[in-house]
DRENZA-351147 format. One record per atom (N, C-alpha, C, CB): x, y, z; residue in one letter. Coordinates in steps of 0.02 Angstrom, whole numbers, plus 50000, padded with zeros to 5 digits. Each point is the difference from the previous one (the first is absolute). Glycine has a CB too. Layout:
<recs>
XYZa ...
</recs>
This chain:
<recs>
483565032651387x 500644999349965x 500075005449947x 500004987550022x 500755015049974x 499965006149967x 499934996849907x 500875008550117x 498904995049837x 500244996049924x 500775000349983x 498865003649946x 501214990750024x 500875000150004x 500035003049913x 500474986550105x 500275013749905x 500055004849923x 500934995749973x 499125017650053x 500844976849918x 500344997349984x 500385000049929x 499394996450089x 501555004649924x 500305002749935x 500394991649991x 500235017250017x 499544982149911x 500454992349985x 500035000249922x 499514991350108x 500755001949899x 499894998949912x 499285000149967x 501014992250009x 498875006649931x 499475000749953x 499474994450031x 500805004249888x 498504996350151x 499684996650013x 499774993449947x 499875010650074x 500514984349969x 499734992949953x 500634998549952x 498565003349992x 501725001850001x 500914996149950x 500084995650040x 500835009249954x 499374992150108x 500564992850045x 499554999050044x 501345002750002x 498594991450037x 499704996050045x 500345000750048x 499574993149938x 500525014250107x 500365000050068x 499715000550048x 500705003749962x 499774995950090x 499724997950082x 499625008850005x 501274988850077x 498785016549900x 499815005250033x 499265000149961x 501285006450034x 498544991649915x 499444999349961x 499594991550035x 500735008649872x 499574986950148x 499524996150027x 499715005550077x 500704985949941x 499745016950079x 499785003750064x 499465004350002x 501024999550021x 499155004249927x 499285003949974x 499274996849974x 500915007049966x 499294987750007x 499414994449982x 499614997250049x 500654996849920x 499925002350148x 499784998050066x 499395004850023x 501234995650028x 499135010849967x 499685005650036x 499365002849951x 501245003350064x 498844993549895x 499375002149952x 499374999350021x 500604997149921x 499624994350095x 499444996350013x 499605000850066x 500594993149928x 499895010850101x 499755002650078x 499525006249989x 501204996550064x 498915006449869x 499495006749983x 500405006250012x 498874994450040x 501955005349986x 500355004350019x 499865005549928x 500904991450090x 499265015449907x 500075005849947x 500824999849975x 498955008450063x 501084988749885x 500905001449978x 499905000249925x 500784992350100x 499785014549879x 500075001349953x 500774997749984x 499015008350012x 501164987849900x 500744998249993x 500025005749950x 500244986050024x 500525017249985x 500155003549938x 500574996449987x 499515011450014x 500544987749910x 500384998849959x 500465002649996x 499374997349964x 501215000350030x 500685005749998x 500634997249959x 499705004550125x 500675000649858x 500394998649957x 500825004250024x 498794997949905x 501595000250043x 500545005950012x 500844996250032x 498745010250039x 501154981449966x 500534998250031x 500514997549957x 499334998450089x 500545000049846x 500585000449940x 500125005449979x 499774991349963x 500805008549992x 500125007449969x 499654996849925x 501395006850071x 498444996549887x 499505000049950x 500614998649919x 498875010450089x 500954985149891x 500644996949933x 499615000049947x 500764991450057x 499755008049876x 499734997749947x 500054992949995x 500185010049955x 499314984450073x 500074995449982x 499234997050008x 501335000650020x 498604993449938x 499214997850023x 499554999750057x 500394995249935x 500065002850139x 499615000350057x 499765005649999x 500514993150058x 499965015249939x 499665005750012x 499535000049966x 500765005350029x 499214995849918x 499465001249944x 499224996750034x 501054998649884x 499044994050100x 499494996450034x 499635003550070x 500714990049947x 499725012250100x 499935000750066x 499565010049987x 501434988550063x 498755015149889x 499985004649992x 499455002049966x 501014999250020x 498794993449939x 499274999249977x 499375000450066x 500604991549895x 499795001650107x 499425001050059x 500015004350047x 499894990649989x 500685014850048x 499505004350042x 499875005549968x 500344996550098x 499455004649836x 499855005049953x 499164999049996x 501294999949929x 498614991850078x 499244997049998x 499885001450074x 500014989549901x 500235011050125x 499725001350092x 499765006549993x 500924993550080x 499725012449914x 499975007249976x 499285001249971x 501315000349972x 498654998949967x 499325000949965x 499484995750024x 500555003049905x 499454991850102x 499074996349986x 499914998450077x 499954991849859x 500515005450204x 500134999350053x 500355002350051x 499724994749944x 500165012450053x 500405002550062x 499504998750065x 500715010149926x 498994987950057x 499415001650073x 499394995249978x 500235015050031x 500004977850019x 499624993149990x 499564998950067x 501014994149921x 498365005250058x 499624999350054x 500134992050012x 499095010649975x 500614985350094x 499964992849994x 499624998449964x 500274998350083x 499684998349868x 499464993849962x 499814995050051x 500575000149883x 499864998850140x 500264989650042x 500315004450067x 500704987849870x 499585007150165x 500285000650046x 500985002650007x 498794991350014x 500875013749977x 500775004449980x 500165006650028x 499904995149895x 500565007450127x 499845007850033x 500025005649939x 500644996850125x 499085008749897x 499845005749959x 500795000049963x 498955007650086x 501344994149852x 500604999049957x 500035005849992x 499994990149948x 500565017350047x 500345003049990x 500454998549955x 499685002850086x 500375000349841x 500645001649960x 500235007649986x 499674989249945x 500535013650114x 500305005549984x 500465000249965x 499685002450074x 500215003949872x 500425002349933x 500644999250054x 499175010349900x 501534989850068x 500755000050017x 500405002549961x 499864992050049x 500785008349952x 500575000849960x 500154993250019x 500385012949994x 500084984049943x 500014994350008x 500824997950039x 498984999249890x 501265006950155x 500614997850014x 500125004350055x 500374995749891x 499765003450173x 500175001050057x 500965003650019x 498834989250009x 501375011149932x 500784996649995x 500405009350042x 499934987749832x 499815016250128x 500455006350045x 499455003950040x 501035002549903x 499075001350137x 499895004450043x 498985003249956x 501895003150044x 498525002249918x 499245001649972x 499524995049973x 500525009549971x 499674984750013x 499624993849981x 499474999350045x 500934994449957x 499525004950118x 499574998850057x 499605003150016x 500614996350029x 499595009349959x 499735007650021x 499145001049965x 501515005849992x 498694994549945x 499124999049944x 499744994150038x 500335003049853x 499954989550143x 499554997450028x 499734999950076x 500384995549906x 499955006850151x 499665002350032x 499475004249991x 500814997350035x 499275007749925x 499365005149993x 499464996149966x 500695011049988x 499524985949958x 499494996049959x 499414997650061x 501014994949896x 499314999250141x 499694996250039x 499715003950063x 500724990849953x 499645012950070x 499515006650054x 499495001249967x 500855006950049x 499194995449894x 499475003749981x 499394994349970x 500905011349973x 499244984250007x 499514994549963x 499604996850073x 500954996049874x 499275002350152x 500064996350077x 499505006550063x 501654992849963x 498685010650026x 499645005350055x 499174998949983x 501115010650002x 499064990849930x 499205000849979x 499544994050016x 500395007149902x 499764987150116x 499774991850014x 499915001450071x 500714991549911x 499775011250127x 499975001150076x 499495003950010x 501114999050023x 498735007049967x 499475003750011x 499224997550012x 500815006149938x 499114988650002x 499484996050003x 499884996550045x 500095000549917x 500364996050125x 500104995950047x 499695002150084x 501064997049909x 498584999850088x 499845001850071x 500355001050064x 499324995549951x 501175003450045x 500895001450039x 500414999749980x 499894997550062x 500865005649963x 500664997249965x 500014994050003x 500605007850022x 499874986949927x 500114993949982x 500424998950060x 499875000049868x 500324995450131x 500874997650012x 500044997949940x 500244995750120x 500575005749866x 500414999349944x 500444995050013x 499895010949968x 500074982449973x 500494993750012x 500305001049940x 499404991050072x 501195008549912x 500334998649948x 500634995649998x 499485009749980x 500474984449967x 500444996350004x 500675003449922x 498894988350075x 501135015549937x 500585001849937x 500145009350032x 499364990049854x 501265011550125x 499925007650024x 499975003949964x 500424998850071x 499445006649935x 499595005149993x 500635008249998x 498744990850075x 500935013449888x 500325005949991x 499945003350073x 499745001049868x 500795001150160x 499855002850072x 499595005150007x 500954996950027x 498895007549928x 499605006450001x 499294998150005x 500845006449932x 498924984950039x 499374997250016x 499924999950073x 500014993249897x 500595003550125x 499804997750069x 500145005050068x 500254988149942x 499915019350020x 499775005550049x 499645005049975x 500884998250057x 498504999949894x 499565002749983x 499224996850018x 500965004049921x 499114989450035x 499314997149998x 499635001550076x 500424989849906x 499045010450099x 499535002350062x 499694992550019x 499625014049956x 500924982450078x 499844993750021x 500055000350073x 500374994649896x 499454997850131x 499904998250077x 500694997450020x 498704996549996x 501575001749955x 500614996950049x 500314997649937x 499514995650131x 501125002249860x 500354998049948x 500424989350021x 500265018849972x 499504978449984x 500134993550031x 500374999349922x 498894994850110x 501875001949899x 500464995849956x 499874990850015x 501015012150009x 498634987349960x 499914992749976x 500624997449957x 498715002149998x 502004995550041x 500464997749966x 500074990749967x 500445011750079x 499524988549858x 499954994249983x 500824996549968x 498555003949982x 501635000650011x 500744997149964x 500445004550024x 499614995349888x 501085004350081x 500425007649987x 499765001549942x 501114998850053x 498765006449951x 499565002249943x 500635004949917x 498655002150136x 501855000149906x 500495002049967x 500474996549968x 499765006450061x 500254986549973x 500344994749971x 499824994949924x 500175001150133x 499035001549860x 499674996249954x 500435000449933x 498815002050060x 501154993149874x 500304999249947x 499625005549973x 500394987849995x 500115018049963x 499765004549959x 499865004950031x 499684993449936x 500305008050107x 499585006350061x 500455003949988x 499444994950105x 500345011349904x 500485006850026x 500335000350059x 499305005649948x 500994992150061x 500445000150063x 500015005650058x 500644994349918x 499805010050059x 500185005250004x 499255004150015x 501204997249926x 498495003750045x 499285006150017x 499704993550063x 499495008749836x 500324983650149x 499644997250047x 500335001150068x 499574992049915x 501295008250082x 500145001550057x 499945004350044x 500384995449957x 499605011350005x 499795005750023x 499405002050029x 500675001049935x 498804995150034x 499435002650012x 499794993450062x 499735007749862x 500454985050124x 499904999050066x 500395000450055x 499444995249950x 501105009750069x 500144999850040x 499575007350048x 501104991549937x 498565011950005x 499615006350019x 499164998150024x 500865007449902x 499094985950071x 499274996450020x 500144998450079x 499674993249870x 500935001650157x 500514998950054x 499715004650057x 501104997349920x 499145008650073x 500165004950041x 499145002250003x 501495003549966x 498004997649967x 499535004050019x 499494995650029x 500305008649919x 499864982950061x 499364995550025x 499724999350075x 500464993649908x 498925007450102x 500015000350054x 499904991350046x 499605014449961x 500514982249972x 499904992450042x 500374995249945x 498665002050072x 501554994449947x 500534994949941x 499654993150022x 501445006849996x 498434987849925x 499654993650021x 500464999649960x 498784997550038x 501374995149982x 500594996249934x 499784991350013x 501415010550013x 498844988049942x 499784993149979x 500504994050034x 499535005849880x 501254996950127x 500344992250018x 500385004650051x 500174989849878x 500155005550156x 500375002750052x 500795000149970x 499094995250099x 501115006549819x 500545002250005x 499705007749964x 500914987350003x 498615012850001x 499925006549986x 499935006250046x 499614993549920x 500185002250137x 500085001550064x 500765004150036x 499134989149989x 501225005149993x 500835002749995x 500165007049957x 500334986649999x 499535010649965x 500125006349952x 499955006950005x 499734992749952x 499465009150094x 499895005950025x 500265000050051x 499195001949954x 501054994050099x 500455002250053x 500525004549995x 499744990950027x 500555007549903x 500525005949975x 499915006549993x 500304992649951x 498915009550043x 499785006749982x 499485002350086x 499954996949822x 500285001350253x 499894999250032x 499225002050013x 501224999250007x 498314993849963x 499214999949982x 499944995550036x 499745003449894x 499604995050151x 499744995150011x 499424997549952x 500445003350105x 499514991249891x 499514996749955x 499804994950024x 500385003549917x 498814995550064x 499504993650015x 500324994049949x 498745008050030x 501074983849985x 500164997749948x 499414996449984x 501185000350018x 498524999649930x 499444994949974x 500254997149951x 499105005650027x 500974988449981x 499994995249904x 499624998949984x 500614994749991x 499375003849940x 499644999949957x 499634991950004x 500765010549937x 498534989050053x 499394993250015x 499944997849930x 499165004550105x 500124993549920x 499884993749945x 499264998150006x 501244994650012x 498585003249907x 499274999050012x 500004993950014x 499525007549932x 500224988450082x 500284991350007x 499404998049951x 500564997250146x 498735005349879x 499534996449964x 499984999549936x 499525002150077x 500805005249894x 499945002249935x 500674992849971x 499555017750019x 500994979549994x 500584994649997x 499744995450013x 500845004950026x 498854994450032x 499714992350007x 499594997349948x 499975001850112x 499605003449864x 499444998849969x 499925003549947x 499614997050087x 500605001649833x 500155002549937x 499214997349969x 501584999349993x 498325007750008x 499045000449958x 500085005149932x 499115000550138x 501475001449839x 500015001649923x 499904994249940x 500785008750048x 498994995149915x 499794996449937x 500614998849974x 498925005049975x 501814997150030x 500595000049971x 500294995449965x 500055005750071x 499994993649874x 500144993449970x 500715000149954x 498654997950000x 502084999850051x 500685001449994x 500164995949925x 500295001450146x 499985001249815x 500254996949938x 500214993149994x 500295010349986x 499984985450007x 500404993750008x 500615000549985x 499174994449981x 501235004450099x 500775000049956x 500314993350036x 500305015249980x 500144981949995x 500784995550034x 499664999750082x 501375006849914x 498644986550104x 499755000250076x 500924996250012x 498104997550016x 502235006050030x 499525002450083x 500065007149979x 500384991050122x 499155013049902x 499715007649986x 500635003250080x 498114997949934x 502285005650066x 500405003450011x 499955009150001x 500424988049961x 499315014950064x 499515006750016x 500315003850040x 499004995049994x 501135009749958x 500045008150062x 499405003349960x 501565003750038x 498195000650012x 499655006949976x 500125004950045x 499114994849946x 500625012050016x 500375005650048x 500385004949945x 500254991050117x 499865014449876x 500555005549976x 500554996749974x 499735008050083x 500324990849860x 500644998049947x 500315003849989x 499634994149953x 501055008650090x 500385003849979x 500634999250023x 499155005849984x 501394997850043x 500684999350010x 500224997050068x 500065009449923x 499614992150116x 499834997150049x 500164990749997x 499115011850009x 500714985949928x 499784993850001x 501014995649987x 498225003549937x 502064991450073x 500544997150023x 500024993349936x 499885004750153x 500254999549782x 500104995349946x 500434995249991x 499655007349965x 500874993650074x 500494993650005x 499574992550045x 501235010750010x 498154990550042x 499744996050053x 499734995649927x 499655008550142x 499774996149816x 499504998049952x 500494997149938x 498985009650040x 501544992049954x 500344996949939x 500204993350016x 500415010749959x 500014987750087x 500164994950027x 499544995550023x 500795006050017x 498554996150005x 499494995449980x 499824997649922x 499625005550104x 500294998249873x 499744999449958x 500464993749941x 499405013450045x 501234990049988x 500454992449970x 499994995050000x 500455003350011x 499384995550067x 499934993250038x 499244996249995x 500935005450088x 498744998049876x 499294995750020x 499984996749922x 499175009150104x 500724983949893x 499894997649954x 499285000949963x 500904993950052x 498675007949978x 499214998849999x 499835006450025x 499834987350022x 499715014949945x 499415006350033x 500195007249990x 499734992450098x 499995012949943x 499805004850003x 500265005650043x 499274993049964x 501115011650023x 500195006350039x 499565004149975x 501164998750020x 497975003750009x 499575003649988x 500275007750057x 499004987849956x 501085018250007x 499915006550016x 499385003149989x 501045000249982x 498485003050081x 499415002349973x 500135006050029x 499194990449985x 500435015049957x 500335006150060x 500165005549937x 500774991550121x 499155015449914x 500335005649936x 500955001849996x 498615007350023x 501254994649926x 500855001850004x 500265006650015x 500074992249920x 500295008450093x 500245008350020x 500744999249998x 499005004250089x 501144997849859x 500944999649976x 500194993550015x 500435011950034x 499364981649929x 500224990450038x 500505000249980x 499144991649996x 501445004850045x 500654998749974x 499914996049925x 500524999450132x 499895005149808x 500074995349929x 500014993150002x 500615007949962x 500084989050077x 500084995450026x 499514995550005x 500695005750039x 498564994549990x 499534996550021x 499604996749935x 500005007750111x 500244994749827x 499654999549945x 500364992749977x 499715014249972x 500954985050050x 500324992849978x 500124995050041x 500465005649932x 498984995150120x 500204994450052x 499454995449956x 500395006350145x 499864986149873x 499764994949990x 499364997250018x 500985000249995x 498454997449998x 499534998050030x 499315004849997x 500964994050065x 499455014749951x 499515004750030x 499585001949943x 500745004450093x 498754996949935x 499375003449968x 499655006950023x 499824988149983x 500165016649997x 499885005950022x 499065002849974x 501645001749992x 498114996950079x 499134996949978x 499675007849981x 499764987350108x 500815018849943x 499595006049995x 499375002150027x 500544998549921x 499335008750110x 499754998750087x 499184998249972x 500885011250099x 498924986049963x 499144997050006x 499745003750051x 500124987549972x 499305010950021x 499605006150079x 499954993650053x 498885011249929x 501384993650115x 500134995750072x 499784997950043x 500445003349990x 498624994749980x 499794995750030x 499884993849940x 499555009150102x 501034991749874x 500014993649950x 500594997050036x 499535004549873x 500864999250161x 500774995750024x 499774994350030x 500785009750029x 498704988650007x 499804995350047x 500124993549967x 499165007550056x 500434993749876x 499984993349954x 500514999249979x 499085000249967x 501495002650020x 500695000249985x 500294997350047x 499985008549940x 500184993150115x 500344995650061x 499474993550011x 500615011950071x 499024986149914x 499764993049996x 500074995949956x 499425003650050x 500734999049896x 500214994249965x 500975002249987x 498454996949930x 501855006850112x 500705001350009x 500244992150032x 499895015350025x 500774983149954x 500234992550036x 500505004650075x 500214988549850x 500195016050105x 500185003350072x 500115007949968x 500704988150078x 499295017649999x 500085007649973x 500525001250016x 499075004350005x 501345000149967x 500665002249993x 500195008550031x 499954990749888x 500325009850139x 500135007850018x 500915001149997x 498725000850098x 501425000149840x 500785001349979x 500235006450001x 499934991649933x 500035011950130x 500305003349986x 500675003450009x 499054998049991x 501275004849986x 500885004450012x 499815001550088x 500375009549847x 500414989150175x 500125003350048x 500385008049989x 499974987250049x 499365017549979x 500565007349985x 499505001850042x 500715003149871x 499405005550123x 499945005750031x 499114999150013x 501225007749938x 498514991649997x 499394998749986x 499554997150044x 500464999949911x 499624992450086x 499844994450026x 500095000150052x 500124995649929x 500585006450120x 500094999750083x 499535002650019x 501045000650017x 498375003949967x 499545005050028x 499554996349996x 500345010249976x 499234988149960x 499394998749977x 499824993750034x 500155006149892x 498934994350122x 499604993150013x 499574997349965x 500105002650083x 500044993249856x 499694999249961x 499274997550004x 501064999949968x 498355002750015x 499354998150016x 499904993450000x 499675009249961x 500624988349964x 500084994249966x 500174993350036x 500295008049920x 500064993950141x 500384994650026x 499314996650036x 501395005950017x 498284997750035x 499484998050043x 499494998749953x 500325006250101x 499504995449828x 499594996949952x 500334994649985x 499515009249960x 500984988550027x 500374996349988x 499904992350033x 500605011149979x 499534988850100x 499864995650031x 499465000250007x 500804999150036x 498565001549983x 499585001349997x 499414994749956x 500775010750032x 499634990949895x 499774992549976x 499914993250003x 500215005949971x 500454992950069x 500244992350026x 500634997549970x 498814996750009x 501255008249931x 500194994849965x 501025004450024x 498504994949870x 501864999450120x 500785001350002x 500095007049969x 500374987249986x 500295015650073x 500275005249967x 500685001550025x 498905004149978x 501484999349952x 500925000450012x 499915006049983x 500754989349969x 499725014350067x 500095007949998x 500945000850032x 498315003850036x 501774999349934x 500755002949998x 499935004850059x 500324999449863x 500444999050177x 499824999550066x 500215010450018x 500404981650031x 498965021649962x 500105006350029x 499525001650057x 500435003449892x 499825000950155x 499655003750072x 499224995149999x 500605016249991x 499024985649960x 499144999450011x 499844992950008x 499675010049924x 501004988250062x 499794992349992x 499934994150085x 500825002649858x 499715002250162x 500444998150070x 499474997650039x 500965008950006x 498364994650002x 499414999250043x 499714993449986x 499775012050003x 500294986049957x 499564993949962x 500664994449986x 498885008849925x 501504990450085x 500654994849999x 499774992850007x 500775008550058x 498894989649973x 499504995350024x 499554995949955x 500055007550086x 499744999649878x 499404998849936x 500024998249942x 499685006350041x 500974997049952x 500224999649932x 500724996949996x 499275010249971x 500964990449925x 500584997250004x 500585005849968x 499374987149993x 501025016250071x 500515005449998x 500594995849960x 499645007450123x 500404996449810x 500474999249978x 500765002949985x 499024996249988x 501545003050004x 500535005750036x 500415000249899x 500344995050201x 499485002249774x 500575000949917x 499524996049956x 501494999050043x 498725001049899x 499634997949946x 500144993449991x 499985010349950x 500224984250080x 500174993849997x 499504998050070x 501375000849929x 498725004150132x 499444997750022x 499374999150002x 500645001650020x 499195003749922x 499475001749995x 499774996149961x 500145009250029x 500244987749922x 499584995849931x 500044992650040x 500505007349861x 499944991450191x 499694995350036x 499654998250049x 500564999849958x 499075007050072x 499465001650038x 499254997849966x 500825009750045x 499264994649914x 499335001449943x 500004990249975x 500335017849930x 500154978950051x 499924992549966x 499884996050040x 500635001049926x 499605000050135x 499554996250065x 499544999550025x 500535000850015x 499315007949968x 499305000850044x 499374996749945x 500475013250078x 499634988749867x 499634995549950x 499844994049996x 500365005849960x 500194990950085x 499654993149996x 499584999550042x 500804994949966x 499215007850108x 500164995550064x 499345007250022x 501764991650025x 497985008250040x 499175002950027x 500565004350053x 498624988149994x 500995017250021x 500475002150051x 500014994950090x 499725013949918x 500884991250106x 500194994950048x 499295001050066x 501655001049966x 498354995950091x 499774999750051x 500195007250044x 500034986449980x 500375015350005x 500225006650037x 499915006849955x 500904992550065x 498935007449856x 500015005049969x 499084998649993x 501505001649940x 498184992150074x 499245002550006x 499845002250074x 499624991649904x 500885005450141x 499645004550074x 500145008049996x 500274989250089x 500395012849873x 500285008050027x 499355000449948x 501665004450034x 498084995649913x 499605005349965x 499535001550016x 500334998149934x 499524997250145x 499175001050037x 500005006450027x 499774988150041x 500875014949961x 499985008550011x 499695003049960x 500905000750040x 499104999349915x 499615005349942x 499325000550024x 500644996549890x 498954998950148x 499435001850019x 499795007250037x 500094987949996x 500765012950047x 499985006150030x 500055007049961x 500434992650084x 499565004849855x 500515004849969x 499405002549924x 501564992250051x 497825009549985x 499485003349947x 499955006149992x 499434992850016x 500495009449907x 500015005849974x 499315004850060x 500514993949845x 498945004150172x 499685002350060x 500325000950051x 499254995849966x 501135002150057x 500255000450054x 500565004650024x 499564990449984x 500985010649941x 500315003349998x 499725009649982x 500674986449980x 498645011549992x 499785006749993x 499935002250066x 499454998849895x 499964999750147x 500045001250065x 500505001750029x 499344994449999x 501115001450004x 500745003850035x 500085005949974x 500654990650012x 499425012349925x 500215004849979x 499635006850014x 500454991849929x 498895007450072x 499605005050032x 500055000050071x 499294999449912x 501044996550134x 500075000850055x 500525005749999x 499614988350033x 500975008149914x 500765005449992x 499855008050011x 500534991549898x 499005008150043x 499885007949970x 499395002550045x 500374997949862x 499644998450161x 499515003450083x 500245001350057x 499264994249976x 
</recs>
């Protein structure tokens, strides 16, 4: 197997399906290097930048180049400009990363294959001295809250054309590249079961208002404050727990009723969190965003046992069975107050006996079949 050479977010910020994949493949002894990457906001004066600008300043200096300690792939923080947004932007960082990157390849006992789930300056991806070029599509990636639009569009539509293999996660993403006349594999995104079934952290959750009421996951715009307000009205008793980091959260979310904003935990603490959860929540907006995305969360979600209401978008459609699809914020706060009382039904514990099929092993394997 060739070593793979993988471009994503900051190894270990977010808990995604393309980082359980690599974890998969770790454990197999596969050779993969993640580089870190940056460049898909435009760069502001406001606290997130700053914060965000700290830390890859600490990558820059003390961590550009992380060996494994644990079970982790070799980490790349190539230096950047911190903004992708016009033409020469792209341009330096292409060279940046040719040139930082080449020098990693050399070492390598063959060309990589190259996966990247975010895109890339086009001058990378007809330079770097790779085996093959694979687009690991996880969202619309141009659609995200805050993103550069405009440059993400550009540049993935130049990833599009140069990839030599497209994986995507749901089958409306599937659609989507039909428009840019691509064929694409589809893999969704798995699940650990044992790691859900069976919560072995020391984690010891604060005490709040029972019934405990739980999302975790990315707190940001994305999230459908009218669903959570209107709960939050209606519940006489308990807990709207948010666990999770923020990235621009609607203001709004600060005056809903009930909620508590716990602030993110390491994610093999979530386990103990969805066990003592009464039910999990997935609220989010129907838009541009959301029609694409498969939230990891959801198949962690069920997984636990325990009830779950999610606002009724694309990812959900597969699991209808499992869960409780909610369509407005009146249904939703009377989804979530039902399911609290009452165990799930006879038909939402048989559909979840699918998830057995549906392991983060299993899905690795497939994927090296893909890129083979």
């Amino acid at each position: 197997m060739s070593p793979l050479l993988v471009f994503g977010e900051d190894w270990g910020r977010h808990n995604s399906g393309c980082q359980r994949i690599v974890l998969e493949l770790l454990i197999r002894g596969h050779d993969i290097t993640w580089v870190n990457t940056i460049g898909t906001r435009r760069p502001s004066m406001d606290l997130q930048t700053l914060t965000r600008g700290l830390e890859k300043c600490n990558q820059w200096l003390f961590k550009r180049h992380e060996k494994s300690a644990r079970l982790k792939p070799e980490v790349l923080s190539p230096l950047m400009w911190p903004s992708c947004h016009s033409r020469n932007e792209r341009l330096l960082n292409g060279r940046l990363l040719n040139t930082q990157l080449s020098k990693h390849i050399k070492r390598q006992p063959e060309l990589p294959i190259a996966i990247t789930k975010v895109p890339l300056p086009e001058s990378l991806l007809t330079s770097l001295p790779v085996k093959k070029w694979v687009y690991y599509s996880v969202d619309h990636v141009s659609a995200w809250p805050g993103c550069d639009r405009s440059a993400l569009e550009q540049m993935e539509t130049a990833l599009i054309q140069n990839a030599d293999q497209i994986i995507v996660t749901s089958k409306k993403l599937q659609e989507r590249f039909q428009d840019f006349d691509r064929s694409t594999d589809l893999l969704t995104h798995g699940v650990d079961l044992q790691l859900w079934n069976a919560p072995v952290s020391n984690y010891c959750l604060p005490e709040f208002p029972r019934p405990l009421i739980v999302f975790w996951g990315l707190i940001d715009a994305r999230l459908d404050v009218a669903m959570l307000s209107n709960l939050g009205n209606k519940m006489t008793s308990g807990t709207i727990l948010m666990v999770g980091p923020q990235q621009n959260p609607p203001k709004e979310l600060n005056d809903v009723p009930n909620l508590v904003q716990l602030g993110p935990v390491e994610y093999f603490d979530l386990p103990a969190i969805g066990k003592a959860a009464d039910v999990l929540i997935m609220p989010y907006r129907k838009n541009e965003v959301t029609e694409y995305m498969q939230p990891v969360k959801l198949t962690e979600y069920m997984a636990t046992g325990k009830p779950v209401v999610a606002t009724d978008i694309p990812a959900t459609h597969a699991w209808k069975h499992a869960i409780d699809i909610a369509s407005d914020p009146e249904d939703f706060t009377k989804k979530v107050l039902n399911a609290k009382r009452n165990a799930l039904s006879d038909e939402q514990t048989k559909e979840r006996l699918r998830l057995q099929a549906e392991a983060w092993s299993a899905k690795a394997q497939m994927f090296l079949q893909l890129i083979n």
